[in-house]
Every structure is written in C-alpha cells, then in structure tokens.
NUFIGU-575720 format. One line per 4 residues: number of its first residue (from 1); for each residue x, y, z of C-alpha. Coordinates in steps of 0.2 Angstrom, whole numbers, plus 5000, padded with zeros to 4 digits. Layout:
! residues N
NUM> X:Y:Z  ...
! end
This chain:
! residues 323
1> 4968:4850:4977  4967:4869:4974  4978:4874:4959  4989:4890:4961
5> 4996:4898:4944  5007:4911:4947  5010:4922:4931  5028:4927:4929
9> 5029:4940:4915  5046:4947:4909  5055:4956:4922  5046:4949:4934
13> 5049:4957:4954  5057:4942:4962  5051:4945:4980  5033:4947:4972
17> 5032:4929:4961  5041:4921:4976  5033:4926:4993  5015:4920:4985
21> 5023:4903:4979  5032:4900:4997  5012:4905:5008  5003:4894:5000
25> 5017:4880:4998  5019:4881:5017  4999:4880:5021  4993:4865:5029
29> 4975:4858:5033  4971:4852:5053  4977:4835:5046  4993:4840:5037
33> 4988:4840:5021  4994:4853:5009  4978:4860:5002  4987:4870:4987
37> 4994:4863:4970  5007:4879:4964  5012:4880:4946  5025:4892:4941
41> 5019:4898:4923  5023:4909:4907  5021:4914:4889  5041:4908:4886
45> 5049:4895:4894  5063:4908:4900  5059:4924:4908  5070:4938:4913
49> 5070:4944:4931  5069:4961:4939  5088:4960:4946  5096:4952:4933
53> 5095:4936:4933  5082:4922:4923  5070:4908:4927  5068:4891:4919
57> 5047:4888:4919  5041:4872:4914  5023:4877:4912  5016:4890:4899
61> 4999:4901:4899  4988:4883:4898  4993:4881:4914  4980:4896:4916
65> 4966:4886:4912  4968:4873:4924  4972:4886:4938  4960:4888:4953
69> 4967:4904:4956  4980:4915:4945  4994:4927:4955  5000:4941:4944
73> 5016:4949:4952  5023:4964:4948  5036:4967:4936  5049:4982:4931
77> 5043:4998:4921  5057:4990:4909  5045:4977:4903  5034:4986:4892
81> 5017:4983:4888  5010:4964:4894  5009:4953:4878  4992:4949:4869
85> 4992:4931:4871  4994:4934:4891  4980:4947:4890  4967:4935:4881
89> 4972:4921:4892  4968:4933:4910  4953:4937:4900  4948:4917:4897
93> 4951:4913:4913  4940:4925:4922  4926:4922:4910  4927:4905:4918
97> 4925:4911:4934  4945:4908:4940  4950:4920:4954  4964:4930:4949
101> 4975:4942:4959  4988:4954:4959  5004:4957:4970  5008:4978:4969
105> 5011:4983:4952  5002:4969:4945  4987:4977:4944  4992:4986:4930
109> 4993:4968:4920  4974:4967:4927  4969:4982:4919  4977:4979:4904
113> 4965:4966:4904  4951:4974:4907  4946:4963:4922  4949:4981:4934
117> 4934:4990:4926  4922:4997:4937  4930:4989:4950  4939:4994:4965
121> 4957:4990:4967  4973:4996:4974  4992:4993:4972  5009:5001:4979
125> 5008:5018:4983  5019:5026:4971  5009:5020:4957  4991:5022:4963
129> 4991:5038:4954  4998:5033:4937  4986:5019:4940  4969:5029:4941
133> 4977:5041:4926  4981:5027:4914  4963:5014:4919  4950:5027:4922
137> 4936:5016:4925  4946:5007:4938  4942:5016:4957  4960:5017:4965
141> 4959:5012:4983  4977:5018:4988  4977:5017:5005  4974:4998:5009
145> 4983:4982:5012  4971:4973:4997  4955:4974:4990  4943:4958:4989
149> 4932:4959:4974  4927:4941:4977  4935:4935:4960  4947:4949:4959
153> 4958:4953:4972  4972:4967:4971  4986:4970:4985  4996:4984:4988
157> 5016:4986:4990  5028:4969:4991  5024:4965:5009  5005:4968:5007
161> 5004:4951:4994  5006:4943:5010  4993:4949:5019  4982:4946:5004
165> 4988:4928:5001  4982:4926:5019  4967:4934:5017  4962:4920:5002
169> 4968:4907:5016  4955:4912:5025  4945:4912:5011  4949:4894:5007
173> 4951:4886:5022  4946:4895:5038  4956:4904:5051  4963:4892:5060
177> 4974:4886:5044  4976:4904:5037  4982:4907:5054  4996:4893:5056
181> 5002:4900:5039  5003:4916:5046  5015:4909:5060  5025:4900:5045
185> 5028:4918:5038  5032:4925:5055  5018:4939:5053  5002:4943:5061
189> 4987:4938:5051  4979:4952:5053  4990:4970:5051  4982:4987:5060
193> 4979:4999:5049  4980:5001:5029  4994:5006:5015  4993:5024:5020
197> 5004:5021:5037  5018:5016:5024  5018:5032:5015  5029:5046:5016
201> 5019:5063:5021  5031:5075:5017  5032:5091:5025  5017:5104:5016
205> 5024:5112:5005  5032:5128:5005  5032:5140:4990  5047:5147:4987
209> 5049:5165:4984  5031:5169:4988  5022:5180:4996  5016:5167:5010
213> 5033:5160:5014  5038:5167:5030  5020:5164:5037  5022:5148:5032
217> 5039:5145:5038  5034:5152:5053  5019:5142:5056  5033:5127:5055
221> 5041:5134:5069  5026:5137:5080  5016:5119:5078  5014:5118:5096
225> 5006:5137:5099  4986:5139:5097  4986:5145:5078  4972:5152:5072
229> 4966:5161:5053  4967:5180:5062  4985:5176:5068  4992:5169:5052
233> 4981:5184:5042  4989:5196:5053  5005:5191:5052  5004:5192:5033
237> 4996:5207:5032  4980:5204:5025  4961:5200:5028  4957:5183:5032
241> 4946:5183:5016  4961:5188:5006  4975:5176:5015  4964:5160:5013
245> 4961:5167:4995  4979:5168:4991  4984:5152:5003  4973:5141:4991
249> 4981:5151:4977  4998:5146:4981  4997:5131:4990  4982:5121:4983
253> 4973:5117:5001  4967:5128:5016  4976:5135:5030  4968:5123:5041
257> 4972:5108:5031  4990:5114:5029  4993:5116:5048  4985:5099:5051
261> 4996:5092:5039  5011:5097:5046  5007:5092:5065  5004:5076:5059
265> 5019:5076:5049  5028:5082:5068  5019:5069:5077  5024:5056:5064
269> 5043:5062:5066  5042:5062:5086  5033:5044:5087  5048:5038:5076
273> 5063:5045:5085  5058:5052:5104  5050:5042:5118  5038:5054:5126
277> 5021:5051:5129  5007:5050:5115  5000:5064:5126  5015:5076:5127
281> 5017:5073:5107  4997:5078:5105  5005:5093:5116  5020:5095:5105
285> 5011:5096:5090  4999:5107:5093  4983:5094:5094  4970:5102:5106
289> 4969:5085:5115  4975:5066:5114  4959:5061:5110  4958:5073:5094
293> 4976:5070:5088  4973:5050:5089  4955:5053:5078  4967:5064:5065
297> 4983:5053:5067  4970:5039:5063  4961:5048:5050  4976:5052:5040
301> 4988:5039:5042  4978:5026:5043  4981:5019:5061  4983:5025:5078
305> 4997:5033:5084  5004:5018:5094  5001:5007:5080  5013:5019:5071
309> 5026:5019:5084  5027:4999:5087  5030:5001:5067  5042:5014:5064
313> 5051:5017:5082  5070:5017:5077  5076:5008:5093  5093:5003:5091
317> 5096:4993:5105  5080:4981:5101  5082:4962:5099  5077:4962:5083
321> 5092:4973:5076  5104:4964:5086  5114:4949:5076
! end
C-alpha cells in the first residue's frame, strides 16, 4: 500500500492539509481496494492552525521516512521560518528518492529545503513573485495548475492541490481510478486552462497627474474604435517616436500592449456579467476579429473565452446558487 505523509507545520492552511488527506482517502482501485495508506504527521504533537484552532497528530517527522509520498500544505505568513529538523528531514527523504509535493504556499517550505533549485515550480498567484524574489534559482511557473518534476510536484492556489492530487492518481494508478476520484470530489479531472484565468488583470494603469492621462483615459473610453499610434500621438500632441518614448517612460509597456490589456480586461468584464455573443464582445472590445480576440484572450488569460465564461458568468438564477 502506498504511504501518504502529509506535513502539517504550524499554522497550517486547514483547506490545504485536508483536501489532500480526504482525495486520496476516497481513491479506490477497480476492485475496491484503497490503494493509499495517509498519515497525518509533525515536528510536535500539537500544531496550531490557520483559523485558530489546533490539531492533535499522532505521528512525528519519522513518519517522513516511511512515506511514499510527502504533501507539504501551505501555512500562514505568521508561521516564520520552517524549523531545521523539518528542513533536514524534506532533505533526507528526497535523497531516497520519496516524491514530495506542495499544495500553494508550500512551496516555499520546498525551497527552504533546497529541493526547488533549478527546478520549475509554481504556487498561488499572489505569492509567485515573492517566490522567485526570495529562491532565485528556482523558475517560477505562475501561471499553471501544478508542475510535475517527476519527484517534485508543486501546485498552485488551494483549489489547484486537487488537481495535482489527481494528477499523482493518475500517476499511480491509471485514469480510470484517478477518474472515479475525481467524480468523489465532484470535479472534472482535467480543468481547461492554467492558474492565470484566476488572476485578477486590473485595469492598465493610469498615471495620475501625467502628461498621458487624458490619452489614456480616453483610449478607456474608445476600446471598441480602430486605434492606432498616430491617433493616440495626435491626440497627445507629439510625434509617435516621442509618445511611445514617453508611454514606456510612464507606463512601463508599449502602447500597443496597454490597449491589448485593457480589451481583454473589457472582454473579461463583459463575459462575466452580459450575455452577448463572443463575437459582439470581440466587437465591443475593439478585437479585429473573433478569431484574433480568442488567440489573445487565450494567450493572456490562459484559456478561451468560453472556458472563462462557463467559470466566472455571474448567473443568478443558476441551479447551483439556488438552496
């Protein structure tokens, strides 16, 4: 039987430790036979949760040493640096050759331990930045579910552990059990599209106060019009040499990278909370053509824009927000 250690460290993310623990307690082999083992384990016998509450643990960090495969959830920013003894014993386990994984901010325990070095990795969105600035040598990925190093695995947000989990299923076992587990979580075993979907594009930014500002609110305004480097130079009253000069000066991209943003930004908004056509939206935000607005949406956002509506549409009369 395959052994599961999962790694709760002090203020452990409750929804991180447990979703693991309750995927592979609910897989089953073709014959019914559970195929996982899962041992809840830390360096005290009492840990502190993210929420305020704490856990009774019968097993401690030997337990690392008989896993098969070690889950590190996430914890709090509250819970300081990991302790030695957990470091070493992540560092021990992987010189065996024990797959270890993390669930969102528990990559950061992995890097600690060195085990992220050279490789890629990923976890939730808002961190993947502070990630890459703290572990240089590690190559941030932060726009995907998880990342399968083959002993190393490292998943994104909360949400995204599952998919992971699923992932080592599969691994494991084949498609036809990873599958059935999938049905046990009520979710698809396969998601479309990476982290990036999940992320918050905010509108570009405009500088307040600067010489671009009306131009740039304007170009808000007029998302749907044919814009082009002459109009918006005109407008500001400048050469187009000397507006993209001072665009990149003041905004930190180009003008055509700005105006892409923001129709994708409009389409994202208009997928969410209207129920036109994916070709009147293309229309609406100023895309040339469906075809080109799918390949951007795609390309930025990680999946296609229908994908994003059957995600994100606000529909409150669906069966699912109904009690």
């Amino acid at each position: 039987m395959h052994t599961v250690a999962i790694l709760a460290l002090d203020q452990v993310v409750p929804f991180d430790m447990a979703a693991p623990m309750q995927v592979f307690d609910w897989t089953r082999l073709p014959d019914g036979r559970p195929p996982y083992r899962i041992r809840l384990c830390a360096a005290s016998p009492e840990v502190r949760a993210d929420g305020g509450f704490s856990l009774r643990v019968e097993h401690g960090l030997e337990m690392l040493a008989d896993a098969d495969t070690i889950v590190v959830p996430g914890c709090s920013p509250a819970a300081g640096p990991t302790p030695a003894p957990v470091l070493e014993a992540l560092r021990q386990a992987a010189a065996a050759g024990t797959r270890i994984a993390s669930v969102c901010v528990g990559a950061f325990v992995l890097a600690e331990a060195g085990l992220l070095d050279g490789l890629r990795a990923t976890t939730h969105w808002v961190a993947a930045q502070e990630l890459a600035r703290r572990f240089p040598d590690v190559r941030v990925e932060p726009d995907v579910l998880y990342v399968d190093n083959g002993q190393i695995v490292t998943s994104a947000g909360a949400a995204a552990g599952l998919d992971m989990c699923l992932h080592m299923i599969r691994r494991d076992f084949g498609s036809a059990v990873a599958a059935h587990s999938a049905r046990m979580s009520v979710m698809p075993l396969e998601r479309e599209g990476g982290q990036a979907q999940f992320i918050v594009h905010d509108h570009p930014p405009v500088p307040r106060g600067s010489t671009l500002e009306p131009v740039l609110e304007w170009i808000e305004d007029n998302l749907a019009r044919e814009i082009t480097l002459g109009t918006l130079a005109s407008r500001s009253g400048m050469s187009e040499r000397t507006f993209s000069r001072r665009f990149r000066e003041q905004t930190g991209t180009t003008p055509l990278q700005w105006l892409l943003r923001a129709r994708v930004r409009r389409a994202q908004y208009l997928l969410e909370n209207s129920d036109h056509t994916i070709e009147r939206i293309a229309q609406q935000a100023g895309f040339g053509s469906p075809t080109a607005f799918r390949e951007r949406f795609r390309r930025v956002v990680g999946t296609s824009p229908q994908g994003y509506r059957s995600a994100f549409h606000g529909k409150q009369d669906s069966p699912a927000a109904r009690v």
